[in-house]
N, C-alpha and C positions, 0 to 999 in steps of 0.2 A: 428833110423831114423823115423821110425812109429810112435815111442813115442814122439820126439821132432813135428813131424806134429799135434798129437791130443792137444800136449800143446798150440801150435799155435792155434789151432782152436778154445780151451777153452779161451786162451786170446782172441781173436777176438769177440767170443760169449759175455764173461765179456764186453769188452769195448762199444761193442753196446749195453748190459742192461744198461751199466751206462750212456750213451748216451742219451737213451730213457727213463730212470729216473728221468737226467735232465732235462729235455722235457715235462715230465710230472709235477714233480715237481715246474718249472718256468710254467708252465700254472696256477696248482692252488694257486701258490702265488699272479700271475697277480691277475687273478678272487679274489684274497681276499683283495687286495689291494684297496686303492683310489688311479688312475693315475690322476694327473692334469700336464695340458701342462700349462704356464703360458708366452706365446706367438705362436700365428697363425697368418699368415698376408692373413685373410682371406676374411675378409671384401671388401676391397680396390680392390680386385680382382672380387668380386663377384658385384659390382657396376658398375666396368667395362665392366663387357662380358654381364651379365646380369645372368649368370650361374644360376639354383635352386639348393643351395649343398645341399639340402633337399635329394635330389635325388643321386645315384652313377655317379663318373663323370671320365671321362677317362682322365683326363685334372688335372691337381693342384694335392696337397699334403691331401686333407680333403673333406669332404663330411659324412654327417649323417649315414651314411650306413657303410662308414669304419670307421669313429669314433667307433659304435660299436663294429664293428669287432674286434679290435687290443686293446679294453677293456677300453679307454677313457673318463673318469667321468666325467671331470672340463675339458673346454677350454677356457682360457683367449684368447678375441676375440682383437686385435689389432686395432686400431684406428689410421692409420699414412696416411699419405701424406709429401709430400718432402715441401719445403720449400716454396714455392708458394703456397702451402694450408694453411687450417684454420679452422676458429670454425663454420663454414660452413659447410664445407668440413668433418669433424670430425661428424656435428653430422648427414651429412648424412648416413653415414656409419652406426653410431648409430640406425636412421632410418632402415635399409635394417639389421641389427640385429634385429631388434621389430620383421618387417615384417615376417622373416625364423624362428620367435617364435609362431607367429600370427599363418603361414601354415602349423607348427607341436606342435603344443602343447602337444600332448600325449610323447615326444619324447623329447624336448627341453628347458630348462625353464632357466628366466634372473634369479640369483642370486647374491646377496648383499654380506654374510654375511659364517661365517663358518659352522656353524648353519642350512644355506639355504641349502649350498651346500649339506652337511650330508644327507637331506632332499631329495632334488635331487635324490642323488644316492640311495636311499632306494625304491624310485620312480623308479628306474630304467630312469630315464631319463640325459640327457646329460645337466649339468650345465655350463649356459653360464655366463662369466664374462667378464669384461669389462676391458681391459687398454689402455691408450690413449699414443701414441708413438709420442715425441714429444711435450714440453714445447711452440715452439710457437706456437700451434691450442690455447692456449687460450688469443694468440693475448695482455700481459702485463694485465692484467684483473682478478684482484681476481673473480670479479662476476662470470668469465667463469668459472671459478674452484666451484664455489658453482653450477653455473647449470649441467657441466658435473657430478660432483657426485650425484647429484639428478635424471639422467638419468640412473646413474647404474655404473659412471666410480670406479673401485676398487684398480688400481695403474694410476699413471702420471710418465712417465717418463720425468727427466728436458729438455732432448733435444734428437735429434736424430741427426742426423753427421751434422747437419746446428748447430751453435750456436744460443742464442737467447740474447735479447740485457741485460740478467740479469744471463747466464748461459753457461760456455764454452763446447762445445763438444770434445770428444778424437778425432775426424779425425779436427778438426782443431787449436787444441792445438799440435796435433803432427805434422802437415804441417805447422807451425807457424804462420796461419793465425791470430790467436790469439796471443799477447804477452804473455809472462808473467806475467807482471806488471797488465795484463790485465784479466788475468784468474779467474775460480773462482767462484762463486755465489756472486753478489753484494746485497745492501740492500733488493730490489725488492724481488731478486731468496730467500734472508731468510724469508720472508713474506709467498712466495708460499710456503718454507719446513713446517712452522709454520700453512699455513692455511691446506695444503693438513694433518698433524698430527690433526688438529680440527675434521675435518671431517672423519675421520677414514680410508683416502684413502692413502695407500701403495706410501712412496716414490722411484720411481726405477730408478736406479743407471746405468744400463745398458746405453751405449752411451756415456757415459757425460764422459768429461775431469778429469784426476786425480785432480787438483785442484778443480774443482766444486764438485768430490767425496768426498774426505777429508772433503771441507765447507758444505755440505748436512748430513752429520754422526756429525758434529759437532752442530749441528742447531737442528737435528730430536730427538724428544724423544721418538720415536717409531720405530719397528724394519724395516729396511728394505728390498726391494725384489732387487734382480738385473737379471731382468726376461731373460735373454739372452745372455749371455756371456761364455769366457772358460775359461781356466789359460794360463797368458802372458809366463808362464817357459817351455812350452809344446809349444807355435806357437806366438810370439811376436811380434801380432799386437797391434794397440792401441786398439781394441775393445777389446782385451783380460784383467783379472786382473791379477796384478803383488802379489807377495805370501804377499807382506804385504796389501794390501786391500785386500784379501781373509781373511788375520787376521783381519784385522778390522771388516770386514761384522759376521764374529764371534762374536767379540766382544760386536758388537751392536744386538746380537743376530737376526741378520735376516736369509737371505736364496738366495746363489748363482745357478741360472737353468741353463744347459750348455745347450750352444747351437748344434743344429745339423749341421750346414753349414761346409763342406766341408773347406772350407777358413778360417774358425776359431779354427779348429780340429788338421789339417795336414800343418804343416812349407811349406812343398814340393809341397803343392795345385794351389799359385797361381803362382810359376814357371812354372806348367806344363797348367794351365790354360791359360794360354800367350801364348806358345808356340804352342797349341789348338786352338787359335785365330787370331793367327797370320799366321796359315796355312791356314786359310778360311777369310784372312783379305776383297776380292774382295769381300764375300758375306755379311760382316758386315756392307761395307759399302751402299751395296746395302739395305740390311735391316735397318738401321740408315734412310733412305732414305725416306723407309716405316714406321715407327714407332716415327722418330724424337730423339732428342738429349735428356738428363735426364737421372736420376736417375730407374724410373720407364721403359723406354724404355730400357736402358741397361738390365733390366731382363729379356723383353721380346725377346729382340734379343740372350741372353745367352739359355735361355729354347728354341727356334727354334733351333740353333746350336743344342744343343742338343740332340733333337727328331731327329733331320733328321741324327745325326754322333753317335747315341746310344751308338757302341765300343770304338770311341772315347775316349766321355765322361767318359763311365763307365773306361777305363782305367787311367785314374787320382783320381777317387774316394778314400779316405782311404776306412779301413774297419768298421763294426759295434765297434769292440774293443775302436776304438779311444776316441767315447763315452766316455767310462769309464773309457780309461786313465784318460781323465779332471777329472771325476767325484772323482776316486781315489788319484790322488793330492789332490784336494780341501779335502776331509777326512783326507788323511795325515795331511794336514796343520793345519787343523780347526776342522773336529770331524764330524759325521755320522747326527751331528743337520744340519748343515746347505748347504747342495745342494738337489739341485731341478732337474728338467727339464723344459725346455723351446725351446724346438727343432725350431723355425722361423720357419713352415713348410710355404710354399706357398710366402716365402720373399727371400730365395735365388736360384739361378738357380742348385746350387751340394749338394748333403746330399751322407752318406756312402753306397756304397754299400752294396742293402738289405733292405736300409730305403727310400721306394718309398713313403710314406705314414701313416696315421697314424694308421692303419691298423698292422704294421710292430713293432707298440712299446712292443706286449711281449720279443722281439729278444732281447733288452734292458736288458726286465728281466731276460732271460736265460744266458745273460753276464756276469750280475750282480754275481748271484747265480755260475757259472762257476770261479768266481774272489773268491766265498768265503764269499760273501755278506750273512748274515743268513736275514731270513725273514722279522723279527723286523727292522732288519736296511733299505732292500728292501721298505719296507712297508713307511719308513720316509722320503729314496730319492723320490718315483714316487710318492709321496703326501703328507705326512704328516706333513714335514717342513713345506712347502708351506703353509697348514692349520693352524697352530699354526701361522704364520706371520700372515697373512688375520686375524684370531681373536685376535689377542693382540693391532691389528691397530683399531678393528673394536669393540673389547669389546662384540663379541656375536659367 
């Protein structure tokens, strides 16, 4: 009996070394790695409040301070607005990116190029990049596409869930707002695939309709990114890809970043999200009240929910695992080259439990490495795909 108690203890002691091996282990793989997110919707937020994310902020998914923290090299800075925005609208945002480069410079720098980025990070400083969410900010206008890349933009995505009058979206190819007959990239949308390939700017796939996905891989001669997405065989939304566009995204040798949203993770998220909402319907519509109707307002009333029903919320949350479920499909299908990350921080109101922040991205790492993941491959999901896309688009 004594002897079966010190074996227990020996396993015990065993299991927490190896605990805290991994622990150690995924920290200095983080620290050796290049992490790039290749979507934050942080801009658009930080315009609104007024916020400095220069500073730590009790508020949002990002701020310079946790950047650091959670070991963040490259953040693709998002440029969206719903459908009533524009190349206005777009490049203010742009704007107030200068400006949080302008009041850290020691800390933050715009970059182009793979090259830059490399640069960057040797710099120790946090490389900002540029992608613009959403094909109508440039308003039908090749010229707008030459001056956002000239500003610094590094992918375009064709649409965001509005269609544009040359590009169909997945939420309304899949509500049938769009026909069939109707879907697609028309002449126009192949001129943009054609111009955004001249200029060395990442066509992104993320959003757009199957049909305008297929016409854009067919049109592009350069690899593309799909900056935010999961796998449709794991939680089959339309934002999700289905296993044969995960092959194709192979094919065309680009790079799939899954996203972190709760809703695009977990099948069983927005059942319980309903049901969440539906029990605090009086207060939603008191806050609709204060906030107004949209796209943008709906977020801000899911994040109050939130904050004020904390257990709630956290009890619909998946877990951090789910992450790399997507991540390990997509390798299954396609191969260790082509996923990314692209966590939406600050664009949806649920991410997993654990992931408050970007602060929280080694937890990623030590999943990865718990899954089996060896370093080299580690090293290729939280950056280096990524990297080789941006230089083959970019030629530096």
């Amino acid at each position: 009996m004594h002897q079966q108690r010190h074996n227990i203890f020996f396993i015990g002691v065993a299991l927490l070394m190896s605990c805290t091996s991994i622990n150690k282990d995924a920290k200095q793989i983080h620290q050796n790695a290049i992490l790039i997110d290749t979507h934050g919707d942080i801009l658009f937020n930080q315009i609104e409040s007024g916020i400095d994310i220069g500073r730590l902020q009790t508020t949002g998914n990002f701020d310079l301070i946790r950047a650091k923290e959670g070991g963040l090299n490259a953040q693709f800075f998002s440029i969206w607005c719903d459908e009533t925005g524009g190349y206005e609208l777009a490049n203010r945002e742009i704007d107030s990116l200068y400006s949080l480069i302008d009041r850290y410079p020691e800390r933050i720098t715009l970059v182009r190029t793979a090259t830059e980025l490399e640069q960057a990070v040797k710099e120790q400083k946090l490389a900002a990049l540029i992608g613009v969410e959403g094909g109508h900010m440039i308003e039908d206008r090749l010229d707008y596409i030459d001056s956002l890349a000239k500003r610094g933009m590094s992918y375009l995505t064709l649409t965001w869930n509005n269609s544009t009058s040359w590009a169909s979206s997945a939420a309304e190819e899949a509500s049938g707002k769009v026909k069939p007959q109707d879907a697609g990239l028309n002449d126009f949308g192949g001129q943009v695939v054609q111009r955004l390939n001249l200029l060395g700017v990442m066509v992104d796939l993320s959003h757009v309709g199957e049909k305008t996905f297929y016409d854009a891989l067919a049109i592009t001669n350069k690899p593309v990114i799909v900056s935010h997405s999961c796998a449709h065989a794991l939680n089959p939304v339309p934002r999700n890809l289905k296993d044969e566009q995960i092959k194709a995204i192979a094919k065309n040798k680009g790079v799939i970043c899954v996203n972190f949203y709760s809703g695009f993770l977990d099948s069983t998220y927005q059942r319980k999200q309903q049901n969440f909402l539906k029990k605090h319907d009086a207060e939603i519509k008191s806050l609709t009240a204060k906030y107004g109707e949209g796209s943008g307002s709906e977020y801000l009333i899911a994040n109050e929910l939130t904050a004020k029903y904390p257990e709630e919320a956290a009890a619909i949350r998946p877990l951090i695992s789910s992450i790399v479920d997507h991540i390990d499909h997509i390798v299954q299908l396609a191969g260790i080259e082509y996923v990314g990350l692209g966590a939406d921080f600050d664009g949806a109101e649920s991410f997993p439990l654990g992931m408050e922040s970007v602060a929280d991205y080694p937890k990623v790492t030590e999943e990865l490495l718990k899954r089996g993941y060896s370093e080299a491959d580690i090293q290729k999901i939280l950056g280096g795909n990524v990297i080789r896309v941006l230089r083959t688009n970019k030629g530096a």
